[in-house]
TORTORDREN-504225 format. One record per residue (C-alpha): residue in one letter; x, y, z. Coordinates in steps of 0.2 Angstrom, whole numbers, plus 5000, padded with zeros to 4 digits. Example, Ala and Ser with C-alpha at 12.3 -4.5 7.8 and 13.67 -1.06 7.14 Angstrom:
<r finu="A" east="5062" north="4978" up="5039"/>
<r finu="S" east="5068" north="4995" up="5036"/>
REM end
This chain:
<r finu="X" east="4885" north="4826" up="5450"/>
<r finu="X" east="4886" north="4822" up="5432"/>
<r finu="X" east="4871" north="4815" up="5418"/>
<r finu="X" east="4880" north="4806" up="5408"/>
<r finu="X" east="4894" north="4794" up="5415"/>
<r finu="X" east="4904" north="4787" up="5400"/>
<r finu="X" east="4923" north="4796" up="5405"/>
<r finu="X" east="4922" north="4813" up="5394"/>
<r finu="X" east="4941" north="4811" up="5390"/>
<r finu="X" east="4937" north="4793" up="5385"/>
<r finu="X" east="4923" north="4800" up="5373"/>
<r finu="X" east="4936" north="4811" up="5367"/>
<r finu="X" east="4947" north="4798" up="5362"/>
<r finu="X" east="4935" north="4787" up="5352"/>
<r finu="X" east="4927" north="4801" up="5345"/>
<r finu="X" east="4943" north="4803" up="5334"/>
<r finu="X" east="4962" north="4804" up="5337"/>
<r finu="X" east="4966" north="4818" up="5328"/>
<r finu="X" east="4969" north="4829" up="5343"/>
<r finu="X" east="4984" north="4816" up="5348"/>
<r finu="X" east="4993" north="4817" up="5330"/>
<r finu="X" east="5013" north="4821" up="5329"/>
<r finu="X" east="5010" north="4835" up="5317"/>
<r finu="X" east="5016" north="4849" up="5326"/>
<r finu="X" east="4999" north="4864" up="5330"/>
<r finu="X" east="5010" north="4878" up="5334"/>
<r finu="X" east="5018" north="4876" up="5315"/>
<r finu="X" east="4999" north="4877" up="5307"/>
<r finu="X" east="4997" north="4895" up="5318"/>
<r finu="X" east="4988" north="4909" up="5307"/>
<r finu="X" east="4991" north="4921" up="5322"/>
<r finu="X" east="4984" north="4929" up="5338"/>
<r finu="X" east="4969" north="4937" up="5328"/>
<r finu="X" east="4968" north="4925" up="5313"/>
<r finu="X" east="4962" north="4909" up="5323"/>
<r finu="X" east="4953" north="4917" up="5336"/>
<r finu="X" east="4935" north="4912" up="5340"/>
<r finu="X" east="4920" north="4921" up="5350"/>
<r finu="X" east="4903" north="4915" up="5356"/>
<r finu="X" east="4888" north="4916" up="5367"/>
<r finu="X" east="4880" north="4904" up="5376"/>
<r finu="X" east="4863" north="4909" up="5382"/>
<r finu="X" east="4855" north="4896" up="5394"/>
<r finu="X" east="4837" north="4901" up="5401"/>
<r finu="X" east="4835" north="4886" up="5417"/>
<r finu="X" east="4819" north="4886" up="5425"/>
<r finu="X" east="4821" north="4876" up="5441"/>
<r finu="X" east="4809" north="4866" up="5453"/>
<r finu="X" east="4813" north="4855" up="5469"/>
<r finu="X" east="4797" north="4849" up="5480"/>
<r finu="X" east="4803" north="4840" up="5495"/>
<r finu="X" east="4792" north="4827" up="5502"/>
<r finu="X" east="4798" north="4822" up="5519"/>
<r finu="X" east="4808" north="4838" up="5522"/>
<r finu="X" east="4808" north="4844" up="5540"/>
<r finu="X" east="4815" north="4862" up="5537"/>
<r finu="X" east="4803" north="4877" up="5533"/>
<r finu="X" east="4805" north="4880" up="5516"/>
<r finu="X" east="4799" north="4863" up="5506"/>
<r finu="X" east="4799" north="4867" up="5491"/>
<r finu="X" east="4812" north="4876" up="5478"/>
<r finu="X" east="4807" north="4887" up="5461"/>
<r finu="X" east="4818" north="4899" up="5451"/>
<r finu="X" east="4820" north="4904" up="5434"/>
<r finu="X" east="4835" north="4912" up="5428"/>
<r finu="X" east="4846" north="4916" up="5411"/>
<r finu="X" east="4863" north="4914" up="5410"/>
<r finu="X" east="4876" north="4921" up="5398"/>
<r finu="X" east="4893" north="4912" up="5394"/>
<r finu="X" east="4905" north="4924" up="5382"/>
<r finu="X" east="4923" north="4915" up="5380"/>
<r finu="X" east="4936" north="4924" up="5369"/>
<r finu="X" east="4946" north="4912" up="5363"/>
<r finu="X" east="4963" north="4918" up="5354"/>
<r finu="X" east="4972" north="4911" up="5342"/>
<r finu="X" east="4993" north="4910" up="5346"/>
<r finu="X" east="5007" north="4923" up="5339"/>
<r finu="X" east="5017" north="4911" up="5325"/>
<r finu="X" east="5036" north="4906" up="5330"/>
<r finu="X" east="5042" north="4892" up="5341"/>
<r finu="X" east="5033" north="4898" up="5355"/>
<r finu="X" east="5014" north="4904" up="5354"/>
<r finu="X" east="5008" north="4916" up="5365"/>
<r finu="X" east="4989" north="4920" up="5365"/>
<r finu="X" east="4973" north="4922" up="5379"/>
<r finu="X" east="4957" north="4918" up="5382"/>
<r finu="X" east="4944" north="4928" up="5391"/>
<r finu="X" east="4930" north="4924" up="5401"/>
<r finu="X" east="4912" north="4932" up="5404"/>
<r finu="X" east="4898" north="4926" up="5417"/>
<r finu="X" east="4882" north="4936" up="5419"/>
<r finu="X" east="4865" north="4928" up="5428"/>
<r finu="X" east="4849" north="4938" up="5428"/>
<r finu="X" east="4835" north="4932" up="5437"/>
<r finu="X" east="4820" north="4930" up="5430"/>
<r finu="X" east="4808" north="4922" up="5444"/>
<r finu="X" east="4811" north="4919" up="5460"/>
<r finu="X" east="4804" north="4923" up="5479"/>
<r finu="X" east="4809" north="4926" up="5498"/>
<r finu="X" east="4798" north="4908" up="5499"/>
<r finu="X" east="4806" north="4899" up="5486"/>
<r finu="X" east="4824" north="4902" up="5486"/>
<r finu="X" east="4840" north="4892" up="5485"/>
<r finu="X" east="4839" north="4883" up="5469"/>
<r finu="X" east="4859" north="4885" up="5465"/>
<r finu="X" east="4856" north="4897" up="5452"/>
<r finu="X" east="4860" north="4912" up="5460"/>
<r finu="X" east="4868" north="4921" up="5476"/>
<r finu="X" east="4855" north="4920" up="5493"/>
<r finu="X" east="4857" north="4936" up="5505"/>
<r finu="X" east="4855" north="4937" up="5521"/>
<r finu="X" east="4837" north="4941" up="5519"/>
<r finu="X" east="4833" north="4926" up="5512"/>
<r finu="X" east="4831" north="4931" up="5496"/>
<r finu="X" east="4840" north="4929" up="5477"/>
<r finu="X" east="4850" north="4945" up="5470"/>
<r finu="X" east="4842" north="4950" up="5454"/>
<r finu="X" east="4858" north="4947" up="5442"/>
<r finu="X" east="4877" north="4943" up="5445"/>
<r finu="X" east="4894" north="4942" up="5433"/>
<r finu="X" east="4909" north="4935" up="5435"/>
<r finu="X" east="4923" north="4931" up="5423"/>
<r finu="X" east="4940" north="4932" up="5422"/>
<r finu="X" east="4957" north="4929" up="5409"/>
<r finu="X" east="4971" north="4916" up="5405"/>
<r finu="X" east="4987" north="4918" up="5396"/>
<r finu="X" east="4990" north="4901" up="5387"/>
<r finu="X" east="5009" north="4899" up="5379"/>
<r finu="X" east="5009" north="4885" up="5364"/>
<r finu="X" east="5023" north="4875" up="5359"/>
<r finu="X" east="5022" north="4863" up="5348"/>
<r finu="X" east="5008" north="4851" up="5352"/>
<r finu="X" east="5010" north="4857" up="5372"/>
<r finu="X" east="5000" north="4871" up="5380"/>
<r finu="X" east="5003" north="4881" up="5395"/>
<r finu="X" east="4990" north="4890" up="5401"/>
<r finu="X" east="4989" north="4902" up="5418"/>
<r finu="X" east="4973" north="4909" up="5424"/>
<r finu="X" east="4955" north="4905" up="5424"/>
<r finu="X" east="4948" north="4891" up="5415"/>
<r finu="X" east="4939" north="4877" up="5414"/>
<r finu="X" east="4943" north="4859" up="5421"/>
<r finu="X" east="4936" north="4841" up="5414"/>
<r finu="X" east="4950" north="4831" up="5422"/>
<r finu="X" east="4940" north="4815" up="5430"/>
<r finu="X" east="4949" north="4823" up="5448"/>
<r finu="X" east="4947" north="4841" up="5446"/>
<r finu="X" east="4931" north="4843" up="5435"/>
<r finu="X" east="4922" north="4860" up="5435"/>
<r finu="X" east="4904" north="4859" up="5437"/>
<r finu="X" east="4891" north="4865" up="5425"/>
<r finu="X" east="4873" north="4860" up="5432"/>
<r finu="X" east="4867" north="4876" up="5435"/>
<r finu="X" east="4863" north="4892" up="5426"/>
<r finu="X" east="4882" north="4898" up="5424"/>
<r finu="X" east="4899" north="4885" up="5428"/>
<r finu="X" east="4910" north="4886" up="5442"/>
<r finu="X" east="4928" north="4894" up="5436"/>
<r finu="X" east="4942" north="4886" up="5445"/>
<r finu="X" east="4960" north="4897" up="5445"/>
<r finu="X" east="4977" north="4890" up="5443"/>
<r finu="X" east="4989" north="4882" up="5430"/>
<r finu="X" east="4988" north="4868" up="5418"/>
<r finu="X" east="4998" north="4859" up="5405"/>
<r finu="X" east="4991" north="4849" up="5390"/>
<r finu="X" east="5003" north="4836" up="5380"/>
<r finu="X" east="5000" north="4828" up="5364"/>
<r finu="X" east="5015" north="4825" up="5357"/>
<r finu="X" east="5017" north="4807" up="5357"/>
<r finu="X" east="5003" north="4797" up="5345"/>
<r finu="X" east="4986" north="4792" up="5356"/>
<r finu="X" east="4992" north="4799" up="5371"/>
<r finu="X" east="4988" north="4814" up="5380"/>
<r finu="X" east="4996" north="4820" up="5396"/>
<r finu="X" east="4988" north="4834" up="5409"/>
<r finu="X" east="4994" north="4843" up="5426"/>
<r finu="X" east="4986" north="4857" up="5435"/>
<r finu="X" east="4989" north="4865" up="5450"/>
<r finu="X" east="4975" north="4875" up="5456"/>
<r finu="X" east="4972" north="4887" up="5471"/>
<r finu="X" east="4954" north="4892" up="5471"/>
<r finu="X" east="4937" north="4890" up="5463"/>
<r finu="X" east="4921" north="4902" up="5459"/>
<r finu="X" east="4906" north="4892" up="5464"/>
<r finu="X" east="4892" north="4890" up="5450"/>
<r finu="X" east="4880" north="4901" up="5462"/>
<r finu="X" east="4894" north="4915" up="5467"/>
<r finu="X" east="4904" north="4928" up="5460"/>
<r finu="X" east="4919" north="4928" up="5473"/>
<r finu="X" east="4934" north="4918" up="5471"/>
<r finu="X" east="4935" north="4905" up="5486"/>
<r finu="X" east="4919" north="4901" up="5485"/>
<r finu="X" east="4920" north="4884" up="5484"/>
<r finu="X" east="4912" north="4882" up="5504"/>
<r finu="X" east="4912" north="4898" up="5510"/>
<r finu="X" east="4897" north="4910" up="5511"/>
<r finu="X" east="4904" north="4928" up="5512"/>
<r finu="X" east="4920" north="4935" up="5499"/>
<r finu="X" east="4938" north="4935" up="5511"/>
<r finu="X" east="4933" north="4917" up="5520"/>
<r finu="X" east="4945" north="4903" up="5514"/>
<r finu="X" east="4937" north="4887" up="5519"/>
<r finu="X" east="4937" north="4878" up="5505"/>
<r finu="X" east="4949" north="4872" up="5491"/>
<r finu="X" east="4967" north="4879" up="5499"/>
<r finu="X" east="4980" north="4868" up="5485"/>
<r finu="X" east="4975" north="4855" up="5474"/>
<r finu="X" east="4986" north="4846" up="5461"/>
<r finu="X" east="4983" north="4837" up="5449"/>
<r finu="X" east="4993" north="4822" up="5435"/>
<r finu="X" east="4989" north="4811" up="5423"/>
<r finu="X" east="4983" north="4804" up="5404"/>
<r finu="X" east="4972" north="4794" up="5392"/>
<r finu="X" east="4979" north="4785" up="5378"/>
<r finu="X" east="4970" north="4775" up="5366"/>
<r finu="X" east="4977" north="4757" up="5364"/>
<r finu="X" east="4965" north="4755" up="5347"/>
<r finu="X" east="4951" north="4762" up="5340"/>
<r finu="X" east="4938" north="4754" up="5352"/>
<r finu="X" east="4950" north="4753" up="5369"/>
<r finu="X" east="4955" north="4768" up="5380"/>
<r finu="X" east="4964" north="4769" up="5397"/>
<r finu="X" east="4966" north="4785" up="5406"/>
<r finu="X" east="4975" north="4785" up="5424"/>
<r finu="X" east="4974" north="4800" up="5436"/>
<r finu="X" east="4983" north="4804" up="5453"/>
<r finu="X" east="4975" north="4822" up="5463"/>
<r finu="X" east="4981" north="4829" up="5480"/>
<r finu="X" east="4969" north="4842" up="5487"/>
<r finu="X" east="4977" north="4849" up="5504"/>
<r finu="X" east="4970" north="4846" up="5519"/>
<r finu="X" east="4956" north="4836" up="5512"/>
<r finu="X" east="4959" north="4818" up="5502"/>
<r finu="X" east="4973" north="4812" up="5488"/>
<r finu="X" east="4964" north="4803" up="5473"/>
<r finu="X" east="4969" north="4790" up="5461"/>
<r finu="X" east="4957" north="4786" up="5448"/>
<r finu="X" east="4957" north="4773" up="5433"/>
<r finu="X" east="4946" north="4772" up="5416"/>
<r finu="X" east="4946" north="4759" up="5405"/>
<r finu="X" east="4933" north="4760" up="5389"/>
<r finu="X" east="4928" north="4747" up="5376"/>
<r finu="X" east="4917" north="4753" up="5362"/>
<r finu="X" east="4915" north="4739" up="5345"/>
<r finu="X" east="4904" north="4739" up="5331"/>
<r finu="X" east="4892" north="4724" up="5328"/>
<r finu="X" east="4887" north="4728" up="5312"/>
<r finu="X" east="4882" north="4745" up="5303"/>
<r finu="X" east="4869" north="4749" up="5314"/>
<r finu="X" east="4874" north="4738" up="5331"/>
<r finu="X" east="4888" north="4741" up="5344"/>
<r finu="X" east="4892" north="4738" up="5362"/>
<r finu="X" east="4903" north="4748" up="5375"/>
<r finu="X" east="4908" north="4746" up="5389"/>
<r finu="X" east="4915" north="4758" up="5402"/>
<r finu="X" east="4924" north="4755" up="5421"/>
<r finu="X" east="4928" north="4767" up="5433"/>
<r finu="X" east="4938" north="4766" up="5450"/>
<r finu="X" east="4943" north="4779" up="5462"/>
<r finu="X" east="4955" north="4775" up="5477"/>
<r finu="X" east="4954" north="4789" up="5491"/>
<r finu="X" east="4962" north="4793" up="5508"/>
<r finu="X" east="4962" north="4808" up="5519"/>
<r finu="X" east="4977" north="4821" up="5518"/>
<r finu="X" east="4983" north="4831" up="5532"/>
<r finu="X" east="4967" north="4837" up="5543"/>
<r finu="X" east="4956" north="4826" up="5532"/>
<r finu="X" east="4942" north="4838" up="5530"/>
<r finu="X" east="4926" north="4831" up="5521"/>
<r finu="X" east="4914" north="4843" up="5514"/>
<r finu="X" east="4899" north="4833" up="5518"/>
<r finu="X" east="4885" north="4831" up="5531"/>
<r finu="X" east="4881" north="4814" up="5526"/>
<r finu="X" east="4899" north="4804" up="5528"/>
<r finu="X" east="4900" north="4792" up="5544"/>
<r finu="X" east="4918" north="4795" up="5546"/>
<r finu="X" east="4932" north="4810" up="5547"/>
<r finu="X" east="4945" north="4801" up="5539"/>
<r finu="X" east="4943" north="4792" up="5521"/>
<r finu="X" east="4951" north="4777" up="5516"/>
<r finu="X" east="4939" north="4770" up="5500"/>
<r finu="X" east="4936" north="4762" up="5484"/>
<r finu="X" east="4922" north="4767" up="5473"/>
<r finu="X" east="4921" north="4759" up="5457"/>
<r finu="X" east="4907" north="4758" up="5441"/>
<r finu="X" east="4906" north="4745" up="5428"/>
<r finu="X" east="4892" north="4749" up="5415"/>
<r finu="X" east="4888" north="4742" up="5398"/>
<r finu="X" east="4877" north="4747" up="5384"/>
<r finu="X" east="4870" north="4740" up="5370"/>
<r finu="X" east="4865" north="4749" up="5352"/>
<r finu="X" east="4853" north="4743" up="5341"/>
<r finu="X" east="4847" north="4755" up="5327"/>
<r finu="X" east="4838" north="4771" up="5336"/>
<r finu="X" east="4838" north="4760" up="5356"/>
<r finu="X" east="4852" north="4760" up="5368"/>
<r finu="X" east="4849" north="4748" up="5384"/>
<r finu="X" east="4861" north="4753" up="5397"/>
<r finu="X" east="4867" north="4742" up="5413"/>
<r finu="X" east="4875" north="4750" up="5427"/>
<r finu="X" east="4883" north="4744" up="5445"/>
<r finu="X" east="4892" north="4755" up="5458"/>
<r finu="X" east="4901" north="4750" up="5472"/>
<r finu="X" east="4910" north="4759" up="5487"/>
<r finu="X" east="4922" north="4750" up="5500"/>
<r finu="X" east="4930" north="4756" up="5513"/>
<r finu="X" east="4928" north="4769" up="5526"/>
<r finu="X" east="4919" north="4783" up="5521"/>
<r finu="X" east="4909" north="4790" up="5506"/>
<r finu="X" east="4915" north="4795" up="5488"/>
<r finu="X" east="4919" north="4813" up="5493"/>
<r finu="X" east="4921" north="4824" up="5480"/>
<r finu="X" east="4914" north="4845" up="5478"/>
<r finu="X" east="4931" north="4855" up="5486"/>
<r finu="X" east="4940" north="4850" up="5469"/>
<r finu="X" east="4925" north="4854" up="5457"/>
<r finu="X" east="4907" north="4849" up="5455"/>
<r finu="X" east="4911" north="4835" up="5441"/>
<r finu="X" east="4925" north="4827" up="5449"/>
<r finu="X" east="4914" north="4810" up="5451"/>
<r finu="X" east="4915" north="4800" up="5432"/>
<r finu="X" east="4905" north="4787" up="5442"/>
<r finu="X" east="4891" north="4777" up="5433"/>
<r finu="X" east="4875" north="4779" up="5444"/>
<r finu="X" east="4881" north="4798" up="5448"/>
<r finu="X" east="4864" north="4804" up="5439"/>
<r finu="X" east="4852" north="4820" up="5440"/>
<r finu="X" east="4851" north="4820" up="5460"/>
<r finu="X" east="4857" north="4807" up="5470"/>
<r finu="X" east="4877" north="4801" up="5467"/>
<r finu="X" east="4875" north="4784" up="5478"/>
<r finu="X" east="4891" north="4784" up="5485"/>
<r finu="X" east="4887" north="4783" up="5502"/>
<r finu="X" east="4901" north="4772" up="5513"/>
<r finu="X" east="4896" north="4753" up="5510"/>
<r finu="X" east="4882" north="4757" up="5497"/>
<r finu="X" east="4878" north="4745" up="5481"/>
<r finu="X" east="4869" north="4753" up="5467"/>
<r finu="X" east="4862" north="4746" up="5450"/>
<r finu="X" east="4855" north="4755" up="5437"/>
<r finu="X" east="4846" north="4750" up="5421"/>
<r finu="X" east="4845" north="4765" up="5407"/>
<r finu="X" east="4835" north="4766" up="5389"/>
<r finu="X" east="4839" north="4780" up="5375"/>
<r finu="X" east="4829" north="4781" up="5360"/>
<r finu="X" east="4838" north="4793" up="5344"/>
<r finu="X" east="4823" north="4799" up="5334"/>
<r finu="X" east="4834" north="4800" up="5319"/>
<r finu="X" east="4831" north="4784" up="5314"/>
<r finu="X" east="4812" north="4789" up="5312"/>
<r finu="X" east="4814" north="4804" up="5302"/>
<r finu="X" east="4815" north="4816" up="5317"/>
<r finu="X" east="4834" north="4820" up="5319"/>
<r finu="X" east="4839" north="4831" up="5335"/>
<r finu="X" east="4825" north="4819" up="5345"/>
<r finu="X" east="4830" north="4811" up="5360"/>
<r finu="X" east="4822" north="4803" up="5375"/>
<r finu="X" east="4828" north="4795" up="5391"/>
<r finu="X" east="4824" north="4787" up="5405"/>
<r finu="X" east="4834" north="4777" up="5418"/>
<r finu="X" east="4833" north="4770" up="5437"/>
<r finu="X" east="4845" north="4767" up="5449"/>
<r finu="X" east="4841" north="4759" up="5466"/>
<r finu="X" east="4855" north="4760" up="5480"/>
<r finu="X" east="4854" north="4748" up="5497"/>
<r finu="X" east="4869" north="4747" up="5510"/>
<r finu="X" east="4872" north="4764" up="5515"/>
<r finu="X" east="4883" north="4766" up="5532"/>
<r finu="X" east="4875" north="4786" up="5538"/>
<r finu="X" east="4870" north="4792" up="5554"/>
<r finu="X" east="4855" north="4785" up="5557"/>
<r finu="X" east="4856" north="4766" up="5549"/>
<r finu="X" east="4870" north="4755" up="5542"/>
<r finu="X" east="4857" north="4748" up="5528"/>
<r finu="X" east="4851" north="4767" up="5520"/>
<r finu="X" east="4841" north="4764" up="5504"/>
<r finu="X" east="4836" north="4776" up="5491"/>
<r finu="X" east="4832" north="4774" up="5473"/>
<r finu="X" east="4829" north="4789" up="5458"/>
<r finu="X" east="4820" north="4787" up="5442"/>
<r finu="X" east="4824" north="4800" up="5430"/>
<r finu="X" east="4815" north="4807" up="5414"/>
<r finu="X" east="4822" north="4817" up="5400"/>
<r finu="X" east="4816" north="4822" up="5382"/>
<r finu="X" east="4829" north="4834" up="5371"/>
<r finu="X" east="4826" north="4844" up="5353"/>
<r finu="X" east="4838" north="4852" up="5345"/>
<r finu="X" east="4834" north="4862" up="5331"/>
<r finu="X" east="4842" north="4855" up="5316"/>
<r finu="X" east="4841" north="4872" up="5303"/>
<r finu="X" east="4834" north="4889" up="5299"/>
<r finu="X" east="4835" north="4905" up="5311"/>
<r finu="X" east="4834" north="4895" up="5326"/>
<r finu="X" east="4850" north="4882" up="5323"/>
<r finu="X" east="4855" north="4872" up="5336"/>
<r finu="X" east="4845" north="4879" up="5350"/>
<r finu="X" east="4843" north="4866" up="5362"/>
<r finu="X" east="4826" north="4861" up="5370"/>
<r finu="X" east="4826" north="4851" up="5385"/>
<r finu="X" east="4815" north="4845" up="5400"/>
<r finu="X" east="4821" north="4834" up="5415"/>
<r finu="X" east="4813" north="4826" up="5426"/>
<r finu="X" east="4820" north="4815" up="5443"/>
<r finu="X" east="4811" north="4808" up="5456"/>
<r finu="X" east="4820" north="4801" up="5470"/>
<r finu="X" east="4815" north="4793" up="5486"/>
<r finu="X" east="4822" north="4789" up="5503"/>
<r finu="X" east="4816" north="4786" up="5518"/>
<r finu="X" east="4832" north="4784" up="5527"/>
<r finu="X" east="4837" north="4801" up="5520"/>
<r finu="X" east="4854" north="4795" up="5512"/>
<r finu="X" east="4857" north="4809" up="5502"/>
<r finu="X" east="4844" north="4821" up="5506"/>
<r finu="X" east="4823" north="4820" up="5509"/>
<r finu="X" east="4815" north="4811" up="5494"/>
<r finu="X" east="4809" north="4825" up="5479"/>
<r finu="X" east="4802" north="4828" up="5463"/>
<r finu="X" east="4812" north="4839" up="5452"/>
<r finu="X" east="4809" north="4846" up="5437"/>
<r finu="X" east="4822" north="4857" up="5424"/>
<r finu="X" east="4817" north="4866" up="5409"/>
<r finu="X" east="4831" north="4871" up="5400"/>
<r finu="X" east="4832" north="4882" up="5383"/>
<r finu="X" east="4851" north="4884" up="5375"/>
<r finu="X" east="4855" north="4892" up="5361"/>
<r finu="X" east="4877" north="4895" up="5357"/>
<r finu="X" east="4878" north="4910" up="5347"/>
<r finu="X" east="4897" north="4910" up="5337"/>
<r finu="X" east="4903" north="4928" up="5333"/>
<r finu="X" east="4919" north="4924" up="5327"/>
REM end
C-alpha cells in the first residue's frame, strides 16, 4: 500500500520537464567512471502492531531493525551507444525482536518462530544508453503504477527482468518491462514474492508490462498503462492530473485514478479476503486538494465495481496509485466506497523549515467479504516528519507514524493500533 497517493510519475512530470527534453543524454556522457554516483541509505524502523480483536495467539507485533541500501550507479561509456551498470546492496540487522513478538515484515521468520538476526541481498544490471532511451537488464527498481516495487519496510523488494525507458519525443515518456521474479521486502531469495522457502515458485511466474505519461501543459498530465501478470490478472490503468496556481501562495490539484482488471489464465488471487476467484473490476479515486500558505485540505473518494477486490502484491507491493490506499488498510474490497478527508501543515511558513505534520481519515462501507455484503472499517492516521535542514546531520529524516484502524467486520484485517518510528539519513559517496 502506498502513503501518499498523488501518481509518482505524475509528480514527476509537474515537478519539471527537463527529463522529457529532445537534447540527446547520451551526447552529454563524461564516461563510465566520470558520471558515476554512490550512496547509502541507512534506515533504523522501529515497528509496533497491537491487535485488538485478533483471535490468533500472537496479538501483538514489535521489532526494531536497521537497514542498509548501497546503489552503485555508473555513468555510460561515450559513443552512440552507452554501456554502464548499476549495483545493488541490501543488508538488515536486527536490532530488537522476540520468539513473542515476531512477524512485523522486517525481517525473515524461521521455523521456530523467530526473526534471523541480519540478512543481504542485492544484485546487478547492465543498462545500454542511446540517445534519450535506456535499456536496462537485471535487478532494479520499479515505480510503474502496474508493477511498483514496494518499499514500506526496512529494506525494498527487488524485482528482476528488463525494462526500456523513452524520452525522445518533448513531454512524453514511454516504459515496458518484462519481469520474471521478485525478492520480497522481508526475504533474501528470489521468487519470494509468496513463497516461504528458496526453490518454491508460487508466486510472480511472467509479468509484462507498457505504457507513458505525457504532460499536455504545465498543470495537466495523462499517463495510460496496460500489465499482463500470467496466471493471475491483466491491468489497464489511467491517471489524469491537474495542478494550477491561485495566486503566489494558493493552488489546487486535482488527481484521478482508474484501474480495469480481469483474471488471466488460472486466475489466481493472492488474497484471503476477495469473495471471488475470477476478477472482472473497476477501482477508481478521484481526490482533490487545496493549498493555502503552510495548510493543505485534502478530499478523497474510492470506488470499486465489479466482481472481485483490487488485487494487487504478485506484481509488486506499490502497484495500487489509489487515493484512500493509506498506512494500513487499501479499501478496495469488491463493492466498497471509501471517503477520505486529509490536512498537511508545512512549518516553513513559520520559520521551522523540514517541519511537517499530517493527519487524515478515510472510512470505507460496502465491502462484499465472506462474512457480510456491507463490511465497514475506517483508519485515522497521524504523522509528524523533521528533516534536518544543515550541519553534520543534513537531511537526516525523523519520522513518527501513527494508524488506528478499526473493523468489526474484519475487512482487511482485526482492528490495530500501529505505530512506526523511523530515522533515515542518505549518505552520497560519490
Amino acid at each position: 500500500m502506498r502513503v501518499m497517493k498523488w501518481s509518482m510519475i505524475a509528480l514527476a512530470v509537474s515537478a519539471g520537464t527537463s527529463q522529457f527534453a529532445m537534447a540527446s543524454a547520451q551526447d552529454d556522457s563524461k564516461g563510465f567512471i566520470e558520471d558515476s554516483t554512490a550512496s547509502i541509505l541507512t534506515r533504523t524502523l522501529y515497528f509496533s502492531r497491537d491487535y485488538r480483536n485478533h483471535d490468533a495467539k500472537q496479538s501483538r507485533y514489535e521489532e526494531t531493525g536497521l537497514g542498509f541500501h548501497g546503489l552503485f550507479s555508473s555513468g555510460y561509456t561515450q559513443g552512440t551507444i552507452g554501456v554502464g551498470v548499476d549495483v545493488i546492496g541490501l543488508l538488515g540487522v536486527k536490532l530488537d525482536s522476540g520468539k513473542g513478538r515476531a512477524g512485523t515484515g522486517l525481517f525473515p521468520t524461521g521455523s521456530d518462530g523467530r526473526s534471523q538476526d541480519d540478512y543481504s541481498k542485492g544484485g546487478a544490471a547492465v543498462k545500454f544508453r542511446i540517445s534519450n532511451t535506456v535499456l536496462k537488464v537485471g535487478d532494479q527498481y520499479t515505480t510503474a503504477p502496474v508493477f511498483a516495487s514496494d518499499d514500506s519496510r526496512l529494506l525494498p523488494e527487488l524485482p528482476q527482468g528488463i525494462s526500456i525507458t523513452s524520452s525522445e519525443i518533448k513531454d512524453l515518456k514511454l516504459e515496458a518491462g518484462h519481469f520474471t521474479s521478485i525478492v520480497a521486502q522481508d526475504k533474501s531469495f528470489r521468487d519470494s514474492i509468496g513463497s516461504s522457502e528458496p526453490g518454491t515458485k508460487t508466486g510472480l511466474r511472467d509479468a509484462n508490462f507498457v505504457g507513458g505519461v505525457y504532460a499536455w501543459t504545465p498543470e495537466i498530465t495523462t499517463s495510460l498503462y496496460y500489465s499482463k501478470v500470467e496466471d493471475y490478472w491483466k491491468k489497464l490503468y489511467a491517471n489524469v492530473n491537474w495542478t494550477h496556481a491561485l495566486s503566489n501562495d494558493q493552488s489546487v490539484a486535482v488527481d484521478f485514478n482508474i484501474y480495469d482488471t480481469k483474471s488471466d489464465g488460472a486466475g489466481l488471487v493472492r488474497s484471503d479476503k476477495d469473495s471471488t476467484t475470477k476478477l472482472n473490476n473497476r477501482a477508481f479515486s478521484l481526490q482533490g486538494a487545496y493549498s493555502v500558505g503552510a495548510h493543505t485540505f485534502t478530499l478523497a473518494a474510492q470506488k470499486v465495481t465489479g466482481d472481485g477486490q483490487y488485487a494487487y502484491g504478485v506484481d509488486g507491493g506499490g502497484t495500487i496509485f489509489l487515493a484512500n490506499s493509506i498506512a494500513r488498510s487499501d479499501f478496495n474490497a469488491e463493492g466498497e466506497k471509501s471517503y477520505q478527508a486529509r490536512y498537511d501543515l508545512n512549518m516553513a511558513t513559520f520559520g521551522i523549515p523540514g517541519l511537517s505534520f499530517m493527519t487524515r481519515y478515510v472510512k470505507g462501507t460496502g465491502a462484499n467479504i465472506a462474512i457480510t455484503s456491507n463490511g465497514k472499517e475506517w483508519e485515522r492516521d497521524i504523522e509528524a516528519k523533521y528533516v534536518i535542514q544543515s550541519g553534520p546531520a543534513k537531511d537526516l529524516s525523523l519520522r513518527v507514524r501513527q494508524a488506528t484502524y478499526r473493523s468489526s467486520d474484519q475487512v482487511y484485517s482485526g482492528s490495530l493500533d500501529e505505530l512506526r518510528l523511523i530515522a533515515q539519513y542518505p549518505l552520497n559517496i560519490l
